[in-house]
C-alpha positions as CSV (number, residue, x, y, z in Angstrom):
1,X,59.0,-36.4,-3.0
2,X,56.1,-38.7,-1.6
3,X,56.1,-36.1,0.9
4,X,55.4,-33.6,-1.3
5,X,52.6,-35.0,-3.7
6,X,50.8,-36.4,-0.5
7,X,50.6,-32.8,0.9
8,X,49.9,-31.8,-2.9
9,X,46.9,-34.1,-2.4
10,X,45.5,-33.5,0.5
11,X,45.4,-29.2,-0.3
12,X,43.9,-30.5,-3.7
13,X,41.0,-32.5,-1.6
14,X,40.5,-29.4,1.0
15,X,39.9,-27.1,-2.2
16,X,37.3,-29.9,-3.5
17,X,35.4,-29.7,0.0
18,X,35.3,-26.3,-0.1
19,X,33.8,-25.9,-3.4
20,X,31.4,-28.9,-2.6
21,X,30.6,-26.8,0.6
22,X,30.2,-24.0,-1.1
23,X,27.8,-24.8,-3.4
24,X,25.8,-26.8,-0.9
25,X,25.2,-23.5,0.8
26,X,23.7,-22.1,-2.4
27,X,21.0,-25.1,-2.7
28,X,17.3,-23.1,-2.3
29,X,15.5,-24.7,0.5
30,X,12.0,-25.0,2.0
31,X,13.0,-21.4,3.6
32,X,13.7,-19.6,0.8
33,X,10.7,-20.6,-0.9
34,X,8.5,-19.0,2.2
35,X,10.9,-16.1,1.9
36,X,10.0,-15.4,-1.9
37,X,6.2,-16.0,-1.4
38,X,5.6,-14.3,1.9
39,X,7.6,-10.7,0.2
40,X,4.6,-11.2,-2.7
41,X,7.0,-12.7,-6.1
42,X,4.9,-14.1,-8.2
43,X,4.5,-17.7,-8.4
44,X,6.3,-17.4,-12.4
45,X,9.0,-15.4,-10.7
46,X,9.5,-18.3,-7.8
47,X,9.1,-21.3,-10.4
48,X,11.8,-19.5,-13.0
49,X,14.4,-19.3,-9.6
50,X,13.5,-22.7,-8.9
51,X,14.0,-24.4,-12.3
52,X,17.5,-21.9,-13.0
53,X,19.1,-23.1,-9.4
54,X,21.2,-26.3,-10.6
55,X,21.1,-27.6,-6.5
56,X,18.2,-27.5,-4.6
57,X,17.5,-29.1,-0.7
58,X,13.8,-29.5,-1.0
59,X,11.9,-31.1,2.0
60,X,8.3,-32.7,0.1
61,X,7.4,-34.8,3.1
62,X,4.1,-34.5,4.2
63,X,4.7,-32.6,7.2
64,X,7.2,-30.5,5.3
65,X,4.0,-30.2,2.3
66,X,1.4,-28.9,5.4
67,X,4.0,-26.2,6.6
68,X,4.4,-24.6,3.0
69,X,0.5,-24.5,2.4
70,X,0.3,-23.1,6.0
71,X,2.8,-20.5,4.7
72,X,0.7,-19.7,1.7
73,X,2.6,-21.2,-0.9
74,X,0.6,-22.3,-4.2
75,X,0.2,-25.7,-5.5
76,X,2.4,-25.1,-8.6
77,X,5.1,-23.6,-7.0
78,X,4.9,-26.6,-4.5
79,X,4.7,-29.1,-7.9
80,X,7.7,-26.9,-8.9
81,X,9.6,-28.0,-5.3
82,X,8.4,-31.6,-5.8
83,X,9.7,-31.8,-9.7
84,X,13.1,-29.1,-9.9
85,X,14.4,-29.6,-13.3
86,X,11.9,-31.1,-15.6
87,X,12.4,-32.6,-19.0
88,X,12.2,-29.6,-21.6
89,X,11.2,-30.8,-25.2
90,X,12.1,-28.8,-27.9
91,X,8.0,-28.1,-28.5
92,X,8.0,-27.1,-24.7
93,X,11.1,-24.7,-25.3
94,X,9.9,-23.2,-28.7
95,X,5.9,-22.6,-27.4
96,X,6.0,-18.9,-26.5
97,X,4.6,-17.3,-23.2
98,X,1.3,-17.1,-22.7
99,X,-0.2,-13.5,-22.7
100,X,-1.1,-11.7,-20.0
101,X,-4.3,-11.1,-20.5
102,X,-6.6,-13.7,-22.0
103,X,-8.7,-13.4,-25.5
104,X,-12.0,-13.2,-22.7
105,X,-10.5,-9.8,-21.4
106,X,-9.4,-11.4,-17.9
107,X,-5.9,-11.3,-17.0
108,X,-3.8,-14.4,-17.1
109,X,-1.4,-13.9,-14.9
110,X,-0.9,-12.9,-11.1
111,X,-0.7,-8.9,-11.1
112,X,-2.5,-5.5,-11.2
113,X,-3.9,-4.5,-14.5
114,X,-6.1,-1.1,-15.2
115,X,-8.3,-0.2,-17.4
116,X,-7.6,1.9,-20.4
117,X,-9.7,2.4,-23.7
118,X,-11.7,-0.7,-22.9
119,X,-9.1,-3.2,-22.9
120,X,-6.5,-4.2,-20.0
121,X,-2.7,-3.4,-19.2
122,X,-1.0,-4.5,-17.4
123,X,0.4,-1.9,-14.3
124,X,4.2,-2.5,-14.0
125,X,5.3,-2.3,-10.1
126,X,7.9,0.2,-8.4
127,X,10.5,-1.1,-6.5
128,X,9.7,0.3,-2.1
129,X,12.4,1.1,0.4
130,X,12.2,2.6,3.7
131,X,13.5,5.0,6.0
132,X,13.0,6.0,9.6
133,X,12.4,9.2,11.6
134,X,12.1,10.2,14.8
135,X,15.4,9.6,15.9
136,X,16.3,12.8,17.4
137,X,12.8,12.5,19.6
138,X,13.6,8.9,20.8
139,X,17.0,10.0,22.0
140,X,15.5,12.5,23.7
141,X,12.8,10.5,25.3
142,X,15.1,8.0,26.6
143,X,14.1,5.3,23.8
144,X,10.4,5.6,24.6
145,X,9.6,6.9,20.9
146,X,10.3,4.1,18.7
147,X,10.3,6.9,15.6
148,X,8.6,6.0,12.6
149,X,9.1,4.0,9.4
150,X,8.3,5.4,6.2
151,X,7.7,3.5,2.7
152,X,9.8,5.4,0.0
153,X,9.0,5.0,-3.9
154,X,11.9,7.0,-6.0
155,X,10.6,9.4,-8.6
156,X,8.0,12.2,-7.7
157,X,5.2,10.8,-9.5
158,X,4.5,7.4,-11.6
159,X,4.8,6.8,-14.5
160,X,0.8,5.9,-14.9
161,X,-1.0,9.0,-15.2
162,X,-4.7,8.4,-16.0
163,X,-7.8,10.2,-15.5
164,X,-10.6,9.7,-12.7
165,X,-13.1,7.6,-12.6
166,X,-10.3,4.6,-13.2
167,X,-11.1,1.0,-13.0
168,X,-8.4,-1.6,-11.9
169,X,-8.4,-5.7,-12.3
170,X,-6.3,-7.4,-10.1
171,X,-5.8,-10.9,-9.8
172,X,-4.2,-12.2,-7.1
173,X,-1.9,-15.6,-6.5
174,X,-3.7,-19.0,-5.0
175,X,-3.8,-19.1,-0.8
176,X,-4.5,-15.0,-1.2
177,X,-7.3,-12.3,-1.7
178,X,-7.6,-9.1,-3.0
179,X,-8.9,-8.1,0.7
180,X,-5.0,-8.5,1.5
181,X,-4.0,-5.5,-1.1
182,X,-4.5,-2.0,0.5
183,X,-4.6,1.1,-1.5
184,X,-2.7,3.8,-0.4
185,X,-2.2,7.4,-0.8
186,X,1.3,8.9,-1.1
187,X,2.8,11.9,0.0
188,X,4.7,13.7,-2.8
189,X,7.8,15.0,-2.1
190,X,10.1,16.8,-4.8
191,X,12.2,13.3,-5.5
192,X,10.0,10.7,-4.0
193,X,6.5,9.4,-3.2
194,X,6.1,8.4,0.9
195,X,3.8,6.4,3.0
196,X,4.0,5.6,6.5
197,X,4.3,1.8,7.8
198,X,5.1,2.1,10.7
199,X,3.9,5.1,13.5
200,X,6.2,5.4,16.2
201,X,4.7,6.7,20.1
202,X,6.1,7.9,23.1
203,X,4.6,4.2,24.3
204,X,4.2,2.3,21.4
205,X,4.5,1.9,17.7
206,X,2.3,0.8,15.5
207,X,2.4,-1.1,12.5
208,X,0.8,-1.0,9.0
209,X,0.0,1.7,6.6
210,X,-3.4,2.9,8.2
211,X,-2.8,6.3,7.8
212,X,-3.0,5.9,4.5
213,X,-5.3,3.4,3.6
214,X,-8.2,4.1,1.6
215,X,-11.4,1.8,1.2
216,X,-12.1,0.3,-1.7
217,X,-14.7,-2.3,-2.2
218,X,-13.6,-5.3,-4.9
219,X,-16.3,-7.0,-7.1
220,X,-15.4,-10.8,-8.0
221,X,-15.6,-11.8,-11.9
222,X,-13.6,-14.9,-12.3
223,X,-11.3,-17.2,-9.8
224,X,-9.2,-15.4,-8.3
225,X,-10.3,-12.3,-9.9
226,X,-11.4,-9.2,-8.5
227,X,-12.2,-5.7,-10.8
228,X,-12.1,-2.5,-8.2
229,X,-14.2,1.1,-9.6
230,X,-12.6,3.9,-8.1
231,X,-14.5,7.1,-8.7
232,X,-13.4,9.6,-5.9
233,X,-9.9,9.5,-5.8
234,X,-8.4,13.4,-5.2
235,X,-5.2,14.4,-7.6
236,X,-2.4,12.6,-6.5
237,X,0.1,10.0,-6.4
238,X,-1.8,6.3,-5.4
239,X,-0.4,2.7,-5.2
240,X,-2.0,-1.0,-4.3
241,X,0.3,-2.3,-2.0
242,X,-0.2,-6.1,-2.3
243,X,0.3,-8.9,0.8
244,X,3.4,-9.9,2.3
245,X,5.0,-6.5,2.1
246,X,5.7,-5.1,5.9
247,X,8.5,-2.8,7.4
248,X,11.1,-5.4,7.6
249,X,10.9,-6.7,4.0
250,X,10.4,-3.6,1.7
251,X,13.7,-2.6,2.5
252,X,14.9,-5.4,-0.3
253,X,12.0,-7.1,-1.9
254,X,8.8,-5.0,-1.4
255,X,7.0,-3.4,-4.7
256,X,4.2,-1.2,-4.9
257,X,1.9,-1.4,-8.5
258,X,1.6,3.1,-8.3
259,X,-0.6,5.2,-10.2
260,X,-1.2,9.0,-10.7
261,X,-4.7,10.7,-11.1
262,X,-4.8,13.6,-13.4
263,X,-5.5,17.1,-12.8
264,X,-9.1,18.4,-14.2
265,X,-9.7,14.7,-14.4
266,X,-13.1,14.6,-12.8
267,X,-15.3,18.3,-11.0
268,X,-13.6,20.1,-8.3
269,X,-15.0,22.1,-5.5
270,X,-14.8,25.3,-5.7
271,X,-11.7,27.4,-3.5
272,X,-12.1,28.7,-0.1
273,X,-11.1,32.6,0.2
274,X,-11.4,33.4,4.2
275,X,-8.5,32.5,6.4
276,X,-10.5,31.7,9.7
277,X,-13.6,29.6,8.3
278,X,-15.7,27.1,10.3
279,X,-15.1,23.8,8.4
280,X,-18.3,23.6,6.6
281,X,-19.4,24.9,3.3
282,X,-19.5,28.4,2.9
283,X,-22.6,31.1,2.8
284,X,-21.5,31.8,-1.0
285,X,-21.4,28.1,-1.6
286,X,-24.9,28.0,0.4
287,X,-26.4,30.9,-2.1
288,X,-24.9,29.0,-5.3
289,X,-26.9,25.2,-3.7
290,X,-30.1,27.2,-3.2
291,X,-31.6,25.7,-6.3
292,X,-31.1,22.5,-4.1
293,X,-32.4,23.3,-1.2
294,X,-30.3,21.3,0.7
295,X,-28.2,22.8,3.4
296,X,-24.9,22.1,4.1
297,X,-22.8,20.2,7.3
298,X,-20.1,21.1,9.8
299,X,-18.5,19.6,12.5
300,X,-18.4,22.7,14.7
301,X,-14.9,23.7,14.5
302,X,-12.3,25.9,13.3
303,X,-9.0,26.5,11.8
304,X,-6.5,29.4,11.4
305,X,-4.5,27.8,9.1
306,X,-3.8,28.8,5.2
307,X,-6.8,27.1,3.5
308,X,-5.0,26.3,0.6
309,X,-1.3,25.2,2.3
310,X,-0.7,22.1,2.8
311,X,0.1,20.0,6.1
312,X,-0.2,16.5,7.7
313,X,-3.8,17.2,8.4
314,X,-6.2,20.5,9.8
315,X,-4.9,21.5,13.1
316,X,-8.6,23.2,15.2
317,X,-7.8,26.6,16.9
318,X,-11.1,26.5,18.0
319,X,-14.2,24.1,18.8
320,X,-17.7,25.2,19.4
321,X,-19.2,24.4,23.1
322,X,-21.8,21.0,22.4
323,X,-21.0,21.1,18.9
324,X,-20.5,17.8,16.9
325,X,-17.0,18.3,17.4
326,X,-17.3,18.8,21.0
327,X,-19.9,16.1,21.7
328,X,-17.7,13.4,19.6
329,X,-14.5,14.2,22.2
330,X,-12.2,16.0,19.5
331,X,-10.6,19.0,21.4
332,X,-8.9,22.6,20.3
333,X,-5.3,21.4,19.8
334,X,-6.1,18.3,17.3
335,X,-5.3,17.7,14.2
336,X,-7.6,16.4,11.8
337,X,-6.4,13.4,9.6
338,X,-8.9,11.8,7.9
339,X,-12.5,11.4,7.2
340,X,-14.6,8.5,5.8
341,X,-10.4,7.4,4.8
342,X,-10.5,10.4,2.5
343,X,-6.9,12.0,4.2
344,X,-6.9,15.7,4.5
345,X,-3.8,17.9,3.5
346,X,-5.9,21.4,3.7
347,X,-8.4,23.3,5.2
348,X,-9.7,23.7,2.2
349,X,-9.7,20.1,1.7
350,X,-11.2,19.4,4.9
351,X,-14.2,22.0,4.0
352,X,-14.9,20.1,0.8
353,X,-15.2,16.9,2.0
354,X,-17.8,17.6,5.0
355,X,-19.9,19.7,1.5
356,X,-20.4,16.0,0.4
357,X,-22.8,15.4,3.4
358,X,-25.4,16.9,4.8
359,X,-26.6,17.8,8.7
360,X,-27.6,14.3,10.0
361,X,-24.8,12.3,8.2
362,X,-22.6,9.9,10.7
363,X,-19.2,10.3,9.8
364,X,-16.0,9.0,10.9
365,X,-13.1,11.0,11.6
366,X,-9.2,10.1,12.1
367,X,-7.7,12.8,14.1
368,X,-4.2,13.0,15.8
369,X,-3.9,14.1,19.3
370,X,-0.1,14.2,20.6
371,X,1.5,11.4,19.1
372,X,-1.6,8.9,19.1
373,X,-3.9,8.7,16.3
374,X,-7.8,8.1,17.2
375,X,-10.7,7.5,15.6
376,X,-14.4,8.9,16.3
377,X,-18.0,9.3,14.8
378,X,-20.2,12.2,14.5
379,X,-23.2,13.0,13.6
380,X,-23.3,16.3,11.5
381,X,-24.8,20.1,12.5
382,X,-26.3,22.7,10.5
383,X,-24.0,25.2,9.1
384,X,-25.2,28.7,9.7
């Protein structure tokens, strides 16, 4: 019988480790506080985690203090690591939570607010994932493509609509800057909205979401505090995609704040009829700017694509001899990508965009040549 209730005993003990173990393993730790930061949660979302985990394995020794700032990490999340499980009064528990934006019209929390009817709301984030292509062609090249890696956002469009011009407020968390948010534009696909993180090459792969970036230039108004005028956005389906996000992290914790410009929402240029058209504006567009008198650009090259159907970018059937085209290195064969960051889906968009200049303007085009993507400037021609 002693035999029996010491072996009783000792399974009893066993079972107690293991549960001890066990929740040891689920104590948050220096780490996981990096994680959370560095995949852009909010310092609220990181400080509610941290106050609802019962065990925690904090280091807050002064070397251990250095690495988290190095890492980004803001004061009060680090006062958060430092203190767990404060002392909740019952005043503490009933005050309710603050609003998130202030009776001054800035924002009180970390986030990306727009603009609408003069007062600010709040934009509520999408939840990214990814996907990759190119498998097929890295097989076939031996593993020398790496493929790409493409940003997906479920849902064809956002659920923000809003008209152009649009102005957005964001304020961003301590240890960052609104210089670390990119805005992107999304291809639209029938159940989802895409961007490209990563661009795979025969030789290389590249990361970030250059291809489509667009420039936008912040104005500071408090700490912190940054409100961003967008006035030439194309329809189509946008998002600011804040720091901290890559490839390897959207997968699970990457967000996107997305937005939709409107249809009819700001002028148009007027449609492109001919099939083959040098990619400048028009003569009837020339007659109809006469009372201007100023005369339009081109890049001395042309395209027998659809003007209106859209592609990833303006491939050039032909390119004039000396021509800015020529002179700038861009060859018959290319694909034209972008220009000034405004990316191109038409010929007809591509035609609209060099109307906005005039001969003489310095310009900068992305084009695609194989699988590498390059950049160039030219100075405009004359259209004839």
């Amino acid at each position: 019988m002693r035999f029996v209730k010491s072996r009783c005993e000792i399974l009893l003990l066993l079972f107690a480790l293991a549960c001890s173990a066990q929740q040891l393993s689920k104590r948050l730790t220096n780490q996981d506080v990096i994680d959370m930061a560095t995949v852009g949660l909010s310092d609220e979302v990181i400080i509610d985690k941290i106050h609802s985990t019962e065990g925690t394995d904090f280091d807050t020794s002064v070397g251990a203090l250095k690495s988290l700032k190095a890492a980004k990490v803001s004061d009060a999340v680090i006062r958060a690591m430092i203190n767990p499980h404060p002392a909740i009064s019952a005043v503490d528990n009933a005050r309710p939570s603050p609003p998130a934006v202030k009776d001054d019209g800035l924002p009180e929390e970390v986030g990306v607010y727009v603009e609408l009817s003069g007062k600010l709301s709040e934009v509520e984030p999408e939840i990214v994932g990814w996907q990759t292509g190119g498998v097929v062609k890295s097989r076939v090249t031996l593993g020398l493509d790496k493929g790409h890696v493409n940003g997906k956002i479920m849902k064809s469009e956002s659920s923000l609509q809003i008209p152009s011009p649009v102005v957005f407020v964001i304020k961003a968390s301590e240890g960052t800057s609104v210089t670390e948010y990119q805005l992107l534009h999304l291809y639209k696909k029938d159940n989802r909205r895409e961007f490209r993180a990563i661009t795979g090459g025969v030789f290389h792969a590249s990361g970030g979401a250059e291809r489509n970036d667009l420039v936008f230039r912040p104005e500071k108004i408090a700490n912190r505090t940054w409100r961003i005028r967008l006035g030439d956005l194309k329809v189509g389906e946008y998002g600011f995609l804040p720091p901290g996000v890559s490839s390897a992290s959207i997968a699970s914790n990457g967000k996107m704040y997305t937005f939709g410009i409107l249809e009819g929402s700001r002028s148009e240029p007027s449609s492109v009829s001919s099939k083959k058209q040098d990619l400048s504006a028009s003569a009837g567009e020339a007659l109809a700017h006469q009372s201007q008198d100023v005369p339009n650009g081109s890049i001395g090259a042309f395209s027998d694509q659809e003007p209106t159907l859209r592609r990833d970018g303006i491939l050039l059937s032909r390119v004039l001899p000396n021509g800015p085209a020529d002179r700038a290195g861009i060859k018959i064969g290319d694909t034209i990508l972008a220009i000034e960051n405004h990316y191109l889906f038409t010929v007809e968009d591509l035609t609209n965009e060099i109307r906005r200049y005039g001969p003489g303007a310095k310009v900068t085009i992305r084009y695609r040549r194989y699988s590498s993507i390059n950049e160039t400037t030219l100075v405009l021609g004359a259209a004839e």
